[in-house]
C-alpha positions in Angstrom: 22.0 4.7 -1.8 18.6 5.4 -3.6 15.4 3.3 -2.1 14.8 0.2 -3.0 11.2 0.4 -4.9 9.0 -2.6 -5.5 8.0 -4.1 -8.3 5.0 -4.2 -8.2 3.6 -0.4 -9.0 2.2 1.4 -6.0 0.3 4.6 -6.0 0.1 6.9 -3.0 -2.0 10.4 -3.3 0.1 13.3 -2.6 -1.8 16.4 -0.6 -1.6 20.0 -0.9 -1.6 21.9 2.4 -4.6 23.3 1.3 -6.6 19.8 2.1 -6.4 19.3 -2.3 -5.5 15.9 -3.5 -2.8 16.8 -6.2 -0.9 14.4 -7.3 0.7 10.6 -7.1 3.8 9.5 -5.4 5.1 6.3 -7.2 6.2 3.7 -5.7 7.9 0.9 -8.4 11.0 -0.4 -9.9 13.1 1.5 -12.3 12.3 -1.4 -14.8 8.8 -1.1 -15.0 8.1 2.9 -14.7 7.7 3.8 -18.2 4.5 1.1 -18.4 3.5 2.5 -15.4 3.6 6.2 -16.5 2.4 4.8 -19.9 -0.9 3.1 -18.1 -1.8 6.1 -15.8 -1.5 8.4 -19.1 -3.7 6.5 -20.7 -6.4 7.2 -18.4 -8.0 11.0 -18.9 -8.6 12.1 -15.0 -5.2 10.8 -14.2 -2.4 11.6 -17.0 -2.3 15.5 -15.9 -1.9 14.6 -12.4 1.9 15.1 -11.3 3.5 12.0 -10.8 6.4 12.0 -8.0 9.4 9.8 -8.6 13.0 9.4 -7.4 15.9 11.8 -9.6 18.0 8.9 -9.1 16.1 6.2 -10.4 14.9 8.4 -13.6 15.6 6.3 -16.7 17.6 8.4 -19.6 14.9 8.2 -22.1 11.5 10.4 -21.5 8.5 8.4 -20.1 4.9 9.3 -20.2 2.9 11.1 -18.2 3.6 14.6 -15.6 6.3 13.0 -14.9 8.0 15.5 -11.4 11.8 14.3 -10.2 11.8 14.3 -6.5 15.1 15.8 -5.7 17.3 16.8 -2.4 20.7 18.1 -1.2 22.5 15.1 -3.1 20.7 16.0 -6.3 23.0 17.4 -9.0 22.6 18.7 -11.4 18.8 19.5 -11.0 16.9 17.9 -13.7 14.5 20.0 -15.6 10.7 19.4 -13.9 12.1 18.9 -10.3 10.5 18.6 -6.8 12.4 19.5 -4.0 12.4 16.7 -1.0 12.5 18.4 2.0 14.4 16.5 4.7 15.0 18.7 7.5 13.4 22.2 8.1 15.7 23.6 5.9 13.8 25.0 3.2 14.8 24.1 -0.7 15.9 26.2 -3.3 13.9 29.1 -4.4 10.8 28.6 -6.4 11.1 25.1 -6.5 8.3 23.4 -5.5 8.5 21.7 -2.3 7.4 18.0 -0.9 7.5 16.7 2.6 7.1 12.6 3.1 5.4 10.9 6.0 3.0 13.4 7.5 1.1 11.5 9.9 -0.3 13.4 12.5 -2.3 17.1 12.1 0.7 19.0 14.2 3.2 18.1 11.3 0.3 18.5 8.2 -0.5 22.0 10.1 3.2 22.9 10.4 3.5 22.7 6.4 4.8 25.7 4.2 2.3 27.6 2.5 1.0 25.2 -1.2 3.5 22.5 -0.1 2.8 19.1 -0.9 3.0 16.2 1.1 2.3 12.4 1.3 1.1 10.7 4.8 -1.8 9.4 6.8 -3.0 12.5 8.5 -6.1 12.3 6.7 -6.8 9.2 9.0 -6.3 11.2 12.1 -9.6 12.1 13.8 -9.3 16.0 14.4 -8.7 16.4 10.3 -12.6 15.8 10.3 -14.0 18.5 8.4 -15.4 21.6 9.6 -19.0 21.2 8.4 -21.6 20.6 11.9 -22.5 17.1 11.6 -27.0 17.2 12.4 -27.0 14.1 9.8 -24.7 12.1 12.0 -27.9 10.1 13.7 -29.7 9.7 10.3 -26.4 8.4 8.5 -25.4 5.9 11.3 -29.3 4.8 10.7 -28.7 4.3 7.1 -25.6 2.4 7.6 -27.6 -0.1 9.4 -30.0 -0.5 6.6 -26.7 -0.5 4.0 -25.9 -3.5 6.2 -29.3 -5.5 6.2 -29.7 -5.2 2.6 -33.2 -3.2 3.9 -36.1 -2.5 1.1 -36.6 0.8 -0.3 -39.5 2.2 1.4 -37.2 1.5 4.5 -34.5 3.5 3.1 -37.2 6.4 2.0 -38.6 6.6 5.7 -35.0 7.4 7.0 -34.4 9.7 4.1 -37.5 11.9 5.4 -35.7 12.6 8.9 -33.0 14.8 6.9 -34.5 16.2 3.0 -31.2 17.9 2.9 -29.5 14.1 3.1 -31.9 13.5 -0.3 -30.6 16.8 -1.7 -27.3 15.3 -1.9 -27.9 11.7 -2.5 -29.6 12.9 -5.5 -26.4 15.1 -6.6 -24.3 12.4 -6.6 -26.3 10.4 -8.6 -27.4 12.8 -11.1 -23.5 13.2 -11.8 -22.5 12.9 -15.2 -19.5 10.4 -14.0 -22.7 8.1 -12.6 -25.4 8.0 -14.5 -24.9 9.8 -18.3 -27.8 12.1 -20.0 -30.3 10.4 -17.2 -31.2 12.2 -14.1 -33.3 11.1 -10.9 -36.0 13.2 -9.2 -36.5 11.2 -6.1 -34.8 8.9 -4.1 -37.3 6.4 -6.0 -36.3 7.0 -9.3 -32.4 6.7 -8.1 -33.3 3.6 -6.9 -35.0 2.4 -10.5 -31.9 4.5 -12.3 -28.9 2.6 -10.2 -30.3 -0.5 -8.9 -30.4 -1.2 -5.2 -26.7 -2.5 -5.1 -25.1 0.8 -6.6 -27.4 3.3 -4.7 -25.6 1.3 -1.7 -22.6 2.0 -2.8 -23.6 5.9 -3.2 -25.3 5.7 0.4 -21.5 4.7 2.1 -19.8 7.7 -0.2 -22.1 9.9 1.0 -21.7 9.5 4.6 -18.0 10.9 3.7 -18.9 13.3 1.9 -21.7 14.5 3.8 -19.8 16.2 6.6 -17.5 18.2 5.0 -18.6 22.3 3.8 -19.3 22.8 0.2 -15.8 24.9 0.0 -13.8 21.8 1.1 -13.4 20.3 -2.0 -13.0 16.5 -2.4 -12.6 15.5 1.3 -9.4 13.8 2.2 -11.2 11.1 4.4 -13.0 10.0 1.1 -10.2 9.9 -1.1 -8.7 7.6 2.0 -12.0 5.5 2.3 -12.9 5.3 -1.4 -8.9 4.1 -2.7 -9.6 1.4 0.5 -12.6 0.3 -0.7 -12.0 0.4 -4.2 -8.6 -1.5 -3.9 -10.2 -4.3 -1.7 -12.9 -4.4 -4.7 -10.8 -5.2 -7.1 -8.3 -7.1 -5.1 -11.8 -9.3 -3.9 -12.7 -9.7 -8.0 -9.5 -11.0 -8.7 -9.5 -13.4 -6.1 -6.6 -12.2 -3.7 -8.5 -11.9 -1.1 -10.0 -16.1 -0.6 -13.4 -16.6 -0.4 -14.5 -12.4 0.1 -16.8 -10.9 -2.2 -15.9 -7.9 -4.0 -19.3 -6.1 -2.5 -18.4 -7.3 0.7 -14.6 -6.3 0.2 -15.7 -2.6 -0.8 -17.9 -2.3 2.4 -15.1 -2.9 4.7 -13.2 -0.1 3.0 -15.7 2.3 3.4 -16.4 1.1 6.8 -13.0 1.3 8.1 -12.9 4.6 8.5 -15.9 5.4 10.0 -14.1 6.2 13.2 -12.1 8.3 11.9 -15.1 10.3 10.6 -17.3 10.6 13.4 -14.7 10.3 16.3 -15.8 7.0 18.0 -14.0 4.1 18.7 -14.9 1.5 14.9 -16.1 -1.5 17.5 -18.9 0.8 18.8 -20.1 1.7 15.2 -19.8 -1.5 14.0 -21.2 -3.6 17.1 -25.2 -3.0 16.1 -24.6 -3.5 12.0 -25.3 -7.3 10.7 -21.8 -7.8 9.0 -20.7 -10.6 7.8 -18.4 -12.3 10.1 -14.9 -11.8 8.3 -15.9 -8.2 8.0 -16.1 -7.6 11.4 -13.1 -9.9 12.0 -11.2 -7.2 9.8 -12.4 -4.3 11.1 -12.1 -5.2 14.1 -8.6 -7.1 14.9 -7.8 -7.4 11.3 -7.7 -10.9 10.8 -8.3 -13.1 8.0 -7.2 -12.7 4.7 -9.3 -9.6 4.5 -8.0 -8.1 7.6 -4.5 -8.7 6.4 -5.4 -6.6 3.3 -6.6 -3.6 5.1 -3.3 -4.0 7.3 -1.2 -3.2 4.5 -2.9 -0.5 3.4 -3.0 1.1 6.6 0.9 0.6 6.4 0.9 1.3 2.8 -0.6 5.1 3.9 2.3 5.5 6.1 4.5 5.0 3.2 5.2 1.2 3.9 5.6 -0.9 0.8 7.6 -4.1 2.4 4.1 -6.1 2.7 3.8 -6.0 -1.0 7.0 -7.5 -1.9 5.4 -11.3 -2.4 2.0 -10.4 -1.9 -0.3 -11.6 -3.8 1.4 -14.9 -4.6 1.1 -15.7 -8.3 0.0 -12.6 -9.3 0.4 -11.0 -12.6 2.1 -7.8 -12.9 -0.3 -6.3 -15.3 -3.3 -7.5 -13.1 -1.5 -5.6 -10.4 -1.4 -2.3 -12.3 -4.8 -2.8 -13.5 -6.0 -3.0 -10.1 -3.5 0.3 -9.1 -4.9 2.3 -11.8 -8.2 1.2 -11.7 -8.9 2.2 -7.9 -6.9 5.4 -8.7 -9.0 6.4 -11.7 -12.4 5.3 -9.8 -11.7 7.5 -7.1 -10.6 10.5 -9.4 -14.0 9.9 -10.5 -15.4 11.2 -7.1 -14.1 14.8 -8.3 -17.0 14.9 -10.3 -20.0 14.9 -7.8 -18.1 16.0 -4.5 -16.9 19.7 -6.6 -20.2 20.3 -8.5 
C-alpha cells in the first residue's frame, strides 16, 4: 500500500554521503503535487534541485520541476528519471542512483555507499561536528550573550577584536551578493550602518554555524538544520501560528536549538547565562508552549515524521503553508552563496 502523504506540502533536504545538501524529499498528497513542484520551480536556487517523490503516487501527466521517482523491488516497470529506494542492504539495480531513508545516527550515515543519498537527522548528532579546530568557540559563546542582550555596537566591536579572523568572516557573509547587492562593508562598523543592528544579528547566529566548519566542507549540514529551524519558526511566528511569539524571537530559538549539537554541551548549560525571553527558554529547554511544540515537530519532522502536521496549524491556508515551505527552503538555499565563496 503506498504511504499515506499529508496535505499539507512538506520539504525535507536530502544529503549526499559526501556531507552535500542535494536535493528535497517531498512529503504531500498526490492532489496537490503539481502546485507544489510548480511553486518550488518557480523559485531560481531551488527548481534544479532533484525533488524525491513516491513512483506510486506519480500523477500521469508531467509536473514541474527535477521531478526523481523514488522506486523499490515493487516498482515496475521503472519509470524514466528513477531513484532507487534502498530497503535492505541489498544494493539496487545498476547505475541507478541510490537513496536510503531515516539515517539518524553517524554509524548508519558513515555506513552509506559511495555518492548515495540519504534523508535523516544525523546532521543533529554531535560527533558530525565538523572537522575545523574550534579557538573561536569562547569568543562566539561571548557574542551569543551580546546577540541575546540586544548589546550596542562598540560592545560587539570589543569582542570582535579577541578573534580578527571572526571579522574576516562576518564581513564575507555580509559582503555576499545574496545580502547586501553592489554594496560592500569594510569594517564591522560599516556592516553595522549597511545591515542595521537587527540583521547583523541574524548574520552573528549564522556565523557561529558556519564558523567551525573547514573552508572545503561546503555548506555545513548543522546550518542547513539550524537555518530551515529558524527560518520555518520565522515565518510560522509572522503568520501567527505560533500565539503571541515574535518572528525575531521565533528565529532565535531555531538558531539556538542547536547549539548543543554544535559545540558538544548539554543546550541548558549554553543557554543558562543568555537573557532569553521566557518562552524561549521554555522551548529550548522542555519544549513547552506553543513555541516549544513547534520545534517538537520539527525535530520529529527531521526523523521523517509528518503525523504532527496533519491538523496543525488550525485554520490555515494551504497556499500560506507552501509559502512558508518554500520560503524557508529558498532562504536557506540562499546560504550557498556566502558559506561556498
Amino acid at each position: 500500500m503506498p504511504p499515506k502523504l499529508p496535505v499539507r506540502p512538506l520539504l525535507e533536504p536530502v544529503w549526499c554521503s559526501d556531507r552535500r545538501w542535494v536535493g528535497l524529499r517531498l512529503h504531500v498528497d498526490p492532489a496537490v503535487l503539481p502546485l507544489t513542484t510548480e511553486r518550488i520551480a518557480g523559485e531560481y536556487l531551488l527548481r534544479d534541485l532533484p525533488l524525491l517523490y513516491p513512483a506510486g503516487l506519480l500523477p500521469p501527466e508531467p509536473v514541474a520541476g527535477n521531478l526523481l521517482a523514488l522506486c523499490n523491488a515493487q516498482t515496475e516497470p521503472l519509470p524514466p528519471h528513477a531513484v532507487w529506494q534502498a530497503e535492505s542492504e541489498q544494493p539496487g539495480p545498476a547505475g541507478m542512483q541510490q537513496f536510503v531513508a531515516d539515517v539518524h545516527s553517524l554509524a548508519a550515515f558513515s555506513a552509506l555507499p559511495a555518492n548515495a543519498w540519504c534523508c535523516g537527522a544525523w546532521p543533529t548528532v554531535a560527533s558530525a561536528r565538523g572537522s575545523k579546530p574550534q579557538p573561536t568557540q569562547p569568543v562566539l559563546l561571548e557574542l551569543l550573550g551580546l546577540i541575546a542582550r540586544d548589546a550596542d555596537s562598540q560592545d560587539l566591536e570589543a569582542v570582535f577584536a579577541k578573534a580578527p579572523q571572526l571579522t574576516v568572516s562576518m564581513l564575507k557573509l555580509v559582503n555576499s551578493v545574496a545580502i547586501s547587492g553592489n554594496a560592500k562593508a569594510g569594517s564591522l562598523r560599516q556592516a553595522i550602518t549597511l545591515l542595521g543592528r537587527r540583521q547583523l544579528q541574524r548574520w552573528l547566529q549564522l556565523l557561529m554555524y558556519a564558523e567551525q566548519f573547514g573552508p572545503g566542507e561546503a555548506m555545513p549540514p548543522l546550518l542547513v538544520v539550524a537555518a530551515l529551524r529558524a527560518r520555518r519558526l520565522e515565518l510560522w511566528a509572522g503568520r501567527g501560528w505560533l500565539g503571541s511569539c515574535a518572528p525575531d524571537s521565533a528565529f532565535f530559538t531555531g538558531m539556538l536549538s542547536c547549539l548543543d549539537c554544535l559545540f558538544g554541551i548539554p543546550l541548558a548549560d549554553l543557554i543558562a547565562p543568555l537573557p532569553l525571553p521566557e518562552q524561549v527558554s521554555r522551548a529550548l529547554i522542555d519544549n513547552s508552549g506553543e513555541l516549544g511544540e513547534a520545534l517538537t515537530r520539527l525535530n520529529r519532522l527531521e526523523h521523517g515524521i509528518t503525523d504532527d502536521f496533519t491538523d496543525w496549524p488550525g485554520g490555515s491556508a494551504w497556499r500560506d503553508w507552501l509559502e512558508c515551505e518554500v520560503g524557508a527552503a529558498f532562504w536557506t538555499r540562499q546560504l550557498f552563496t556566502m558559506v561556498a565563496a
